[in-house]
Biotite code that builds the C-alpha atoms (Angstrom):
import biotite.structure as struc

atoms = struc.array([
    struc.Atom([90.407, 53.919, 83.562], chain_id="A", res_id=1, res_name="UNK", atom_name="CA", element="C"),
    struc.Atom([91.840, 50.548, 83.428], chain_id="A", res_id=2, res_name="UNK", atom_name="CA", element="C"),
    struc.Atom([94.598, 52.564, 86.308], chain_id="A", res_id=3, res_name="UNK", atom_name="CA", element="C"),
    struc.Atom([91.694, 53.392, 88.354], chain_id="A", res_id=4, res_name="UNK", atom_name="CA", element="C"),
    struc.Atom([90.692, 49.819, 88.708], chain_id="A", res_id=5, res_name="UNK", atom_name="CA", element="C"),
    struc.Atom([94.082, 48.729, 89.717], chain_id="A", res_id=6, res_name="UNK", atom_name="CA", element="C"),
    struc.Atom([94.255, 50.893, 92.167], chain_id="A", res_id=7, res_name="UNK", atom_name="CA", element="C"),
    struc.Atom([90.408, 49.149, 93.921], chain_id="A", res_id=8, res_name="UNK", atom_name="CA", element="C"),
    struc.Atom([92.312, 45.967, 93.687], chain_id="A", res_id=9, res_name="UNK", atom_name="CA", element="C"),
    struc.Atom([95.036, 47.406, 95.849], chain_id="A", res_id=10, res_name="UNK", atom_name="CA", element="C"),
    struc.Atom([92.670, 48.404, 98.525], chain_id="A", res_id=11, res_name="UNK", atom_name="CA", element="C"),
    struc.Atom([90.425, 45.720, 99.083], chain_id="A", res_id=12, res_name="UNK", atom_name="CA", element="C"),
    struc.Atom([91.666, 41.854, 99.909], chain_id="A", res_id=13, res_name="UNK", atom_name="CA", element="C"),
    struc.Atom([89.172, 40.093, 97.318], chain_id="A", res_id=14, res_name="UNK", atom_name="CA", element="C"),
    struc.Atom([88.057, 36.985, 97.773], chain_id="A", res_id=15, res_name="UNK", atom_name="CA", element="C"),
    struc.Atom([85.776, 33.539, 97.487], chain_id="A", res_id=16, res_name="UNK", atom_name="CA", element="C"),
    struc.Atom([83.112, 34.109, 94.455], chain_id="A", res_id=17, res_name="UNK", atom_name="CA", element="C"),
    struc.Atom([83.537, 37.778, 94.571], chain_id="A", res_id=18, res_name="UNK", atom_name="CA", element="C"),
    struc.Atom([83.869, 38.702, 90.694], chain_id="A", res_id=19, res_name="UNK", atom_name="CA", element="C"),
    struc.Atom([87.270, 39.599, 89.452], chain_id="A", res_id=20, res_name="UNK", atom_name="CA", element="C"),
    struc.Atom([87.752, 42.678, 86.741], chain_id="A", res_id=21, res_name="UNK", atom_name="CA", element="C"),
    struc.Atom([89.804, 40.248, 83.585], chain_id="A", res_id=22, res_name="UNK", atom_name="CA", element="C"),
    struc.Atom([90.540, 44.348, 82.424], chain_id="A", res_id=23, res_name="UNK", atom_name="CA", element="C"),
    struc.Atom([93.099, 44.474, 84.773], chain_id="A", res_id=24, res_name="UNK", atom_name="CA", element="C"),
    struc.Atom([96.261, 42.417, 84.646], chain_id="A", res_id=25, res_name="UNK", atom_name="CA", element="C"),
    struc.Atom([97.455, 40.443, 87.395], chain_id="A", res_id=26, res_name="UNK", atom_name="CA", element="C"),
    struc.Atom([101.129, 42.120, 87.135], chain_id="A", res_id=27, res_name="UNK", atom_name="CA", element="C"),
    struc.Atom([99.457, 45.662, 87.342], chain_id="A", res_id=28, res_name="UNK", atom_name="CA", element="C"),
    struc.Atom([98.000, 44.657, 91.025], chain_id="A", res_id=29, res_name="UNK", atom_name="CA", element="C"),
    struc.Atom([100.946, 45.695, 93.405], chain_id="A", res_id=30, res_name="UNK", atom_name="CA", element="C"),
    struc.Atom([100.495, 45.107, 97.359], chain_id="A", res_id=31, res_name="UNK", atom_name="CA", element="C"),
    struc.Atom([101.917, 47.058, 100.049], chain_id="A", res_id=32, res_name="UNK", atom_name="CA", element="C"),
    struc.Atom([101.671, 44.322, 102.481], chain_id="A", res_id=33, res_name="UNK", atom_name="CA", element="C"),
    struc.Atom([101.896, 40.869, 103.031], chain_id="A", res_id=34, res_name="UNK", atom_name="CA", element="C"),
    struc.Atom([98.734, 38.687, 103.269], chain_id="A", res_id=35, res_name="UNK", atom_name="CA", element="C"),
    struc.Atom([98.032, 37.244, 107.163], chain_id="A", res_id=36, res_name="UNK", atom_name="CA", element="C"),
    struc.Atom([97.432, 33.744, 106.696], chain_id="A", res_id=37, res_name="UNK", atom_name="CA", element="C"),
    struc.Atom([96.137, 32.189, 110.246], chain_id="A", res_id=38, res_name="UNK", atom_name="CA", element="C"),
    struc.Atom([98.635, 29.104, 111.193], chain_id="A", res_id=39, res_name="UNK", atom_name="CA", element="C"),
    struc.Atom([96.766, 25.588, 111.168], chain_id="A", res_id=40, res_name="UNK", atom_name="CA", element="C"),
    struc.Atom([94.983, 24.831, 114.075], chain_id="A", res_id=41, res_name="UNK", atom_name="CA", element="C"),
    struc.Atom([96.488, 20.789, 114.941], chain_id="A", res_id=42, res_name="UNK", atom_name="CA", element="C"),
    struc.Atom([93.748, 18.287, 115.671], chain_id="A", res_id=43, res_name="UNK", atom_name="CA", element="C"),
    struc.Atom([94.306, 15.633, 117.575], chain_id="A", res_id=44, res_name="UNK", atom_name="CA", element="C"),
    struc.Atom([92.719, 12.371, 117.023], chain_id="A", res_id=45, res_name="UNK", atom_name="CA", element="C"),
    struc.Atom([92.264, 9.554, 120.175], chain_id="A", res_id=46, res_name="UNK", atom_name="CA", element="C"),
    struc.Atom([91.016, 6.151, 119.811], chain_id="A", res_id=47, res_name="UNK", atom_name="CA", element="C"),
    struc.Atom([88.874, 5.286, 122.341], chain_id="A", res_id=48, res_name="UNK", atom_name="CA", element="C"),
    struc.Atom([90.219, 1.904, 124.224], chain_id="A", res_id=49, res_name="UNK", atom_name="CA", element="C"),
    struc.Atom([87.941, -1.451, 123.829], chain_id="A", res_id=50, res_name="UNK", atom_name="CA", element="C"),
    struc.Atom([85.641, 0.009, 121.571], chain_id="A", res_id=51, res_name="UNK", atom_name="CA", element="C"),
    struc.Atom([83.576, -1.777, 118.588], chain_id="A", res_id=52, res_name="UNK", atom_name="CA", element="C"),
    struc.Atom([82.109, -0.590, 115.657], chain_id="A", res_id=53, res_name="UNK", atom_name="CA", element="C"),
    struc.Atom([78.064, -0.813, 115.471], chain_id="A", res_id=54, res_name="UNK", atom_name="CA", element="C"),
    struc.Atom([77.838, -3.501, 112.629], chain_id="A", res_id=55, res_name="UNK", atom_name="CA", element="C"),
    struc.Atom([73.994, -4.072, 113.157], chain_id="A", res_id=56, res_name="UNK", atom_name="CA", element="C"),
    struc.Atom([71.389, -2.045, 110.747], chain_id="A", res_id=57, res_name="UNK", atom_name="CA", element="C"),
    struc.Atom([68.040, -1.400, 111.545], chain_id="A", res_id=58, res_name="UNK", atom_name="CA", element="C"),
    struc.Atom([65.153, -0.012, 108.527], chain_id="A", res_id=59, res_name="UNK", atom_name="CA", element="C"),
    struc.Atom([63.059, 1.933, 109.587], chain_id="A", res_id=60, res_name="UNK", atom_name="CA", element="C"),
    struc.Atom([59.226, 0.188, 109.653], chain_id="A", res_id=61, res_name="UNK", atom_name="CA", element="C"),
    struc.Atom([58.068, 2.540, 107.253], chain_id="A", res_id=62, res_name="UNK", atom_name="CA", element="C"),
    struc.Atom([60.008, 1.498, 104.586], chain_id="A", res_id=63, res_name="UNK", atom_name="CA", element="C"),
    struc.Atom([59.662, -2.335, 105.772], chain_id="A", res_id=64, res_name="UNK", atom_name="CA", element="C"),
    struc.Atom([55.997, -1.369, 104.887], chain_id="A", res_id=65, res_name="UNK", atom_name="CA", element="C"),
    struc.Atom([56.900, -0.024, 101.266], chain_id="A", res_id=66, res_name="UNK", atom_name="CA", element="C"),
    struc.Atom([58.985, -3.104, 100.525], chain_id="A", res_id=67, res_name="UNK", atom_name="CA", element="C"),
    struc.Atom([56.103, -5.263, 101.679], chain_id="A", res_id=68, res_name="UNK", atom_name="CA", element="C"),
    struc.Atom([53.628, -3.300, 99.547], chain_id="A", res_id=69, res_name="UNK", atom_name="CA", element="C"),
    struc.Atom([56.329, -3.523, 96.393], chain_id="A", res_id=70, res_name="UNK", atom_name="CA", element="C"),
    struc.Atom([56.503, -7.288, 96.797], chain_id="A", res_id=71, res_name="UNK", atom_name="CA", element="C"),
    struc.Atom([52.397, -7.642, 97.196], chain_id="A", res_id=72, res_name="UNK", atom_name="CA", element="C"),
    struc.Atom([51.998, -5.837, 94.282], chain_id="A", res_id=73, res_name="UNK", atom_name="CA", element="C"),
    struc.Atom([54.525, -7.755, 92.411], chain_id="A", res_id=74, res_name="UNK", atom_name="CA", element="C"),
    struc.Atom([53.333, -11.021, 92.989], chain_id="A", res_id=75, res_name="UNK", atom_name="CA", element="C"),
    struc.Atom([49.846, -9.847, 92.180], chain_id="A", res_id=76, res_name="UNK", atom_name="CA", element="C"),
    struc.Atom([50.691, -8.556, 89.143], chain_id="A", res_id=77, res_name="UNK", atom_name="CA", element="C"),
    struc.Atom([52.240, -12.658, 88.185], chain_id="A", res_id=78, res_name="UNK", atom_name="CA", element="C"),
    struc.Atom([49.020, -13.885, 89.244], chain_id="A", res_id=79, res_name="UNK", atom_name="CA", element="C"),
    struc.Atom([47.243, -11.396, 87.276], chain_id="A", res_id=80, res_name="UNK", atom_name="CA", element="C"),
    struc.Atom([49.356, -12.186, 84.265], chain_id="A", res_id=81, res_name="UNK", atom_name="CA", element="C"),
    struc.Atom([49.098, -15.569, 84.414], chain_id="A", res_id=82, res_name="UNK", atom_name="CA", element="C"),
    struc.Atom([45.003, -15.086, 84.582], chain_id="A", res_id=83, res_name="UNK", atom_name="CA", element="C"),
    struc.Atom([45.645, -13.034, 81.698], chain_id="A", res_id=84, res_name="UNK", atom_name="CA", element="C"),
    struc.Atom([47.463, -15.999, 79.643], chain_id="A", res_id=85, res_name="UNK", atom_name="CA", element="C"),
    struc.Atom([45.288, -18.742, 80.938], chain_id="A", res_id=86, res_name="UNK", atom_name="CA", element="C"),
    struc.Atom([42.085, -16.912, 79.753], chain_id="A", res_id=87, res_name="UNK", atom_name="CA", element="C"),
    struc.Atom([43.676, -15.702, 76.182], chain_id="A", res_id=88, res_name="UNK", atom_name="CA", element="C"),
    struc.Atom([44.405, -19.571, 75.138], chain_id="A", res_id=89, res_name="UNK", atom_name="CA", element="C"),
    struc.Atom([40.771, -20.651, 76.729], chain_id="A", res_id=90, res_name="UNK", atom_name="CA", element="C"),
    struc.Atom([39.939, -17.725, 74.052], chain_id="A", res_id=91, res_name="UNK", atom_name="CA", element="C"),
    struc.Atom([41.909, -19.349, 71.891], chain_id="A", res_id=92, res_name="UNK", atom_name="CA", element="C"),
    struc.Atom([40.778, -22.436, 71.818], chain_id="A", res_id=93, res_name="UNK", atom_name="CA", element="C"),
    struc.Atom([37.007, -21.634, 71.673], chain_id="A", res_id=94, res_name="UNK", atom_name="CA", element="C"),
    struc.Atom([37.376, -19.606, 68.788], chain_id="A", res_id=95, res_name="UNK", atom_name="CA", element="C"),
    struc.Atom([39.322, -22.537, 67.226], chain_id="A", res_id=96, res_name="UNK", atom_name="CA", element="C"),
    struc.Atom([36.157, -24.697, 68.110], chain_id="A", res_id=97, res_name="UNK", atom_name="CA", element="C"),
    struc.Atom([33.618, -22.248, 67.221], chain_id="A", res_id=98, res_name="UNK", atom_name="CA", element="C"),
    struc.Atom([35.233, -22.031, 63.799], chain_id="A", res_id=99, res_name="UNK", atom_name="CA", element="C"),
    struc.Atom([35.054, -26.010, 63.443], chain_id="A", res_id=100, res_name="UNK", atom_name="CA", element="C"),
    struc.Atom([31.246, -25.765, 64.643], chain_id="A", res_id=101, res_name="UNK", atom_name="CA", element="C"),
    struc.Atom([30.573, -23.200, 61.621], chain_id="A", res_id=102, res_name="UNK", atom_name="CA", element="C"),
    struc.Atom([32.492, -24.829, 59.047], chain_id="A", res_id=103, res_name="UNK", atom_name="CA", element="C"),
    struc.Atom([30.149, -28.189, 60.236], chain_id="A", res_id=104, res_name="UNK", atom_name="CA", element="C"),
    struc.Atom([27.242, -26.023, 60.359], chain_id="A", res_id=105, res_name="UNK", atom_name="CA", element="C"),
    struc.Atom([27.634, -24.675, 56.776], chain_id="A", res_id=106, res_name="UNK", atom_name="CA", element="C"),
    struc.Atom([28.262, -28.002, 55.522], chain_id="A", res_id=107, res_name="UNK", atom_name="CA", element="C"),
    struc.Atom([24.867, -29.997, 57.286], chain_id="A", res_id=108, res_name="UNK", atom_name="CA", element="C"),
    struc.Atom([22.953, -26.810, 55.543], chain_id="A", res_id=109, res_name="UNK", atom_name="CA", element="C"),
    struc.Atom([23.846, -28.006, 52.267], chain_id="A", res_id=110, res_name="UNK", atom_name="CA", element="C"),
    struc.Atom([23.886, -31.255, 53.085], chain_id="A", res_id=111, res_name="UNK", atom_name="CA", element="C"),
    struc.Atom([20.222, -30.680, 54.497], chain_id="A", res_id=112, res_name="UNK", atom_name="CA", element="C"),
    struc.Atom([19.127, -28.691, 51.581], chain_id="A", res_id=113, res_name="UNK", atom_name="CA", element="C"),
    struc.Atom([20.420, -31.151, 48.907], chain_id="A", res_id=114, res_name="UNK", atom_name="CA", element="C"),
    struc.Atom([18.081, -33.907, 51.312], chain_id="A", res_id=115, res_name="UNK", atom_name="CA", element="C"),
    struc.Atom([14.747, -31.937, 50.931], chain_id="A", res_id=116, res_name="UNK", atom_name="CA", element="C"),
    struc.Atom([14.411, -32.725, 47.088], chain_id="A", res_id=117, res_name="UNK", atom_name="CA", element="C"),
    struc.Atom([10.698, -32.478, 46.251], chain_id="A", res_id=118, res_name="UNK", atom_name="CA", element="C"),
    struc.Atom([10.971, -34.859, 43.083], chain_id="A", res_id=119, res_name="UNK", atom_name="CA", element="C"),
    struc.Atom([12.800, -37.492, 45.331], chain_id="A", res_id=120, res_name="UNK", atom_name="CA", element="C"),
    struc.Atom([10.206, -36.587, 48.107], chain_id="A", res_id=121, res_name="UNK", atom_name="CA", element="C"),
    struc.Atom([7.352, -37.424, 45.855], chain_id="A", res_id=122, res_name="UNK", atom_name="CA", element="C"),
    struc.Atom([8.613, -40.693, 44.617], chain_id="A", res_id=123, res_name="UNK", atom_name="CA", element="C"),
    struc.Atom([8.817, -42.218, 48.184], chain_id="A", res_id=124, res_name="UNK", atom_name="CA", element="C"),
    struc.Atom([5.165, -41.580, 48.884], chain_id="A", res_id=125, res_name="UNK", atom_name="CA", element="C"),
    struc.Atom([4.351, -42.687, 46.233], chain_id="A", res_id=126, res_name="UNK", atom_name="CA", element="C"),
    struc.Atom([6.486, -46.011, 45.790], chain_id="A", res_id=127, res_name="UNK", atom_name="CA", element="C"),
    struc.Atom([7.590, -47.109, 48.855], chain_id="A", res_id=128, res_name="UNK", atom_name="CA", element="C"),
    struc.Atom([4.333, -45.955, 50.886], chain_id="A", res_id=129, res_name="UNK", atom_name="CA", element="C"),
    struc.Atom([1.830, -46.696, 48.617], chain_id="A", res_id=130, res_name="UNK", atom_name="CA", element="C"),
    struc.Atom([0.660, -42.893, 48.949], chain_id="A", res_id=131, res_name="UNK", atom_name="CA", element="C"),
    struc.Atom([-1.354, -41.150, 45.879], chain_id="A", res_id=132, res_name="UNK", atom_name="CA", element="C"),
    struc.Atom([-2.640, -37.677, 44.584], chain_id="A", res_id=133, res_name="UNK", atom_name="CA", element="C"),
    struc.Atom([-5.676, -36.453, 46.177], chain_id="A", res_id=134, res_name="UNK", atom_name="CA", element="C"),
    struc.Atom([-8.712, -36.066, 44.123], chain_id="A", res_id=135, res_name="UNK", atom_name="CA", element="C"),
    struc.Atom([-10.775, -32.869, 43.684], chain_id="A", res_id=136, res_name="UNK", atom_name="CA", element="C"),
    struc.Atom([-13.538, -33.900, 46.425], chain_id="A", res_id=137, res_name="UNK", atom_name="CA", element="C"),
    struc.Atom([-11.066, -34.639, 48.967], chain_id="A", res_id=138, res_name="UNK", atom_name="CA", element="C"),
    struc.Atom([-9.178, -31.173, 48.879], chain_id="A", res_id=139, res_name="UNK", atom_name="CA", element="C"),
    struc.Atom([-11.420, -28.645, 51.311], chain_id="A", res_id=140, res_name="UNK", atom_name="CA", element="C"),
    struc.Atom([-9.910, -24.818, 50.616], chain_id="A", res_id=141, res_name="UNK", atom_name="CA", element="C"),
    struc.Atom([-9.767, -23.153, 54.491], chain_id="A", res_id=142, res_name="UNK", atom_name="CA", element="C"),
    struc.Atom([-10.084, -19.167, 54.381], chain_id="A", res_id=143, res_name="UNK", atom_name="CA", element="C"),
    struc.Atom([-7.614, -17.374, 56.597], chain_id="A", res_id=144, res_name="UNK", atom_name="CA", element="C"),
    struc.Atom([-9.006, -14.207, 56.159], chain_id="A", res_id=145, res_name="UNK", atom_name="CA", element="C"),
    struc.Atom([-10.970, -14.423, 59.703], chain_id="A", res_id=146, res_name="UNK", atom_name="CA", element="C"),
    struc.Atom([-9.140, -13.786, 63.017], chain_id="A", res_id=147, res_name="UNK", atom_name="CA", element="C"),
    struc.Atom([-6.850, -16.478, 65.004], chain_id="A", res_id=148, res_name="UNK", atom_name="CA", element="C"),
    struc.Atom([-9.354, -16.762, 68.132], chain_id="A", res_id=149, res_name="UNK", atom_name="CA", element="C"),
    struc.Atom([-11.146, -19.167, 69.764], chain_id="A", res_id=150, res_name="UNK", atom_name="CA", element="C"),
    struc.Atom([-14.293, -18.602, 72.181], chain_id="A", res_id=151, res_name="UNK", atom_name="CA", element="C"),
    struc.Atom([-15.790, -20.803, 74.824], chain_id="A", res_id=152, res_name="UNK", atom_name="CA", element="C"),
    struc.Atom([-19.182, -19.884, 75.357], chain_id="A", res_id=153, res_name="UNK", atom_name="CA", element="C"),
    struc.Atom([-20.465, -22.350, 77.639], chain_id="A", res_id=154, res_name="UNK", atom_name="CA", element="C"),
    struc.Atom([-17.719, -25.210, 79.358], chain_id="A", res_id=155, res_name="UNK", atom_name="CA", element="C"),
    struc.Atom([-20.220, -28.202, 78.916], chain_id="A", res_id=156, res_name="UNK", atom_name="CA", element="C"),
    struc.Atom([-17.762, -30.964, 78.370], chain_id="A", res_id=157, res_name="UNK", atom_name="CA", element="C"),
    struc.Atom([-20.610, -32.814, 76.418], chain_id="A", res_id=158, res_name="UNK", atom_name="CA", element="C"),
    struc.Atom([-20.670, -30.430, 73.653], chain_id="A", res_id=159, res_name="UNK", atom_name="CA", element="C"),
    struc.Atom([-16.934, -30.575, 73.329], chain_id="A", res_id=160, res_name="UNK", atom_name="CA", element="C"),
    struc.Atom([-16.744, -34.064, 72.747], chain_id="A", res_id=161, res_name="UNK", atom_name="CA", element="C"),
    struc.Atom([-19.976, -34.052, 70.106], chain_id="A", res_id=162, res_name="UNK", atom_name="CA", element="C"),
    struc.Atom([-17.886, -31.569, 68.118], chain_id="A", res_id=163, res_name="UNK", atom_name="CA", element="C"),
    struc.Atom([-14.692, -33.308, 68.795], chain_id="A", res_id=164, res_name="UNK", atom_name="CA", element="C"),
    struc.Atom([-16.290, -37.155, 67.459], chain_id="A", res_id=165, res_name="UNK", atom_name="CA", element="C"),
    struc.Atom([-17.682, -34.742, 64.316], chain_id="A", res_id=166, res_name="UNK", atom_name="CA", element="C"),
    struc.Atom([-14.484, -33.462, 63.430], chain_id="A", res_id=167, res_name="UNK", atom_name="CA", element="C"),
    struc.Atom([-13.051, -36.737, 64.044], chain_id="A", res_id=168, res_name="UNK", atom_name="CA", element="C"),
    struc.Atom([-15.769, -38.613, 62.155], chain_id="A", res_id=169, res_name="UNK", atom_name="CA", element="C"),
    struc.Atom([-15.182, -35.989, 58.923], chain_id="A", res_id=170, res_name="UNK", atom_name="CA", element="C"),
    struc.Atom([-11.381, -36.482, 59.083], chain_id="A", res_id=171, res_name="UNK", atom_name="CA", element="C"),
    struc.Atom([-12.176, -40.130, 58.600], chain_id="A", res_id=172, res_name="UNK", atom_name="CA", element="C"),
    struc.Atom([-14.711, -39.697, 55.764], chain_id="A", res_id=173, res_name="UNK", atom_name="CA", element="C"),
    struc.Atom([-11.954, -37.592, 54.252], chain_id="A", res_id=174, res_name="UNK", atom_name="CA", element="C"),
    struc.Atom([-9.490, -40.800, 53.665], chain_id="A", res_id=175, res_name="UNK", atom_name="CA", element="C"),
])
């Protein structure tokens, strides 16, 4: 077989990416004939007198456009960034501050709460204002139990200020 596929090789000039049988040795493929081979066509080459070489470049305006876009979005993106840091220590610096205010805050709560001591409270009515218990007539007990509401009947200012100089008189009969 490997004689039959010799003998293809011999009839046919193979050539560029045409696949080669590797069965068949190289010394087994005999030609008849020489190979043709074309002689070289000679190119000439002329320089054409007082000529220069085009040294200018032009872009095209499309991609003028791109680079302009790159460079707008670049510089953006720096302002953006700096935005970005200015904001973050303004952050920072209010939470620094808002911690101070809460640490104050916590310590004027106990500082108000120790303040409000009834005892001490009490002993500076008493002392220093001349202040003194009430007795039993002088407490009135008020009952809640009725509704928050007030109702004006009739506008007449005089009858406002008769039960305004009553209220006022037993407030004064009171102390």
């Amino acid at each position: 077989m490997a004689r039959n596929d010799a003998s293809k090789y011999r009839e046919f000039y193979v050539h560029g990416t045409a696949a080669y049988n590797r069965r068949v040795a190289p010394s087994e493929i005999v030609r008849d004939e020489p190979i043709y081979v074309p002689p070289r066509k000679r190119i000439e080459e002329t320089v054409a007198a007082n000529t220069q070489a085009l040294t200018k470049q032009s872009l095209s305006p499309i991609v003028m456009l791109g680079f302009v876009i790159a460079v707008a979005m670049l510089v953006f993106c720096l302002i953006a960034r700096i935005e970005f840091t200015t904001v973050s220590a303004e952050a920072a610096e209010l939470q620094s501050q808002l911690n101070q205010l809460t640490e104050d805050n916590s310590r004027l709560t106990i500082k108000y709460e120790s303040a409000l001591n009834l005892a001490e409270v009490e002993d500076y009515a008493v002392n220093t204002l001349g202040m003194q218990r009430p007795s039993t007539d002088q407490i009135i007990y008020v009952n809640g139990s009725a509704q928050n509401r007030a109702e004006v009947v009739n506008p007449n200012t005089e009858q406002i200020r008769q039960q305004l100089d009553q209220a006022a008189a037993s407030i004064a009969g009171m102390s």
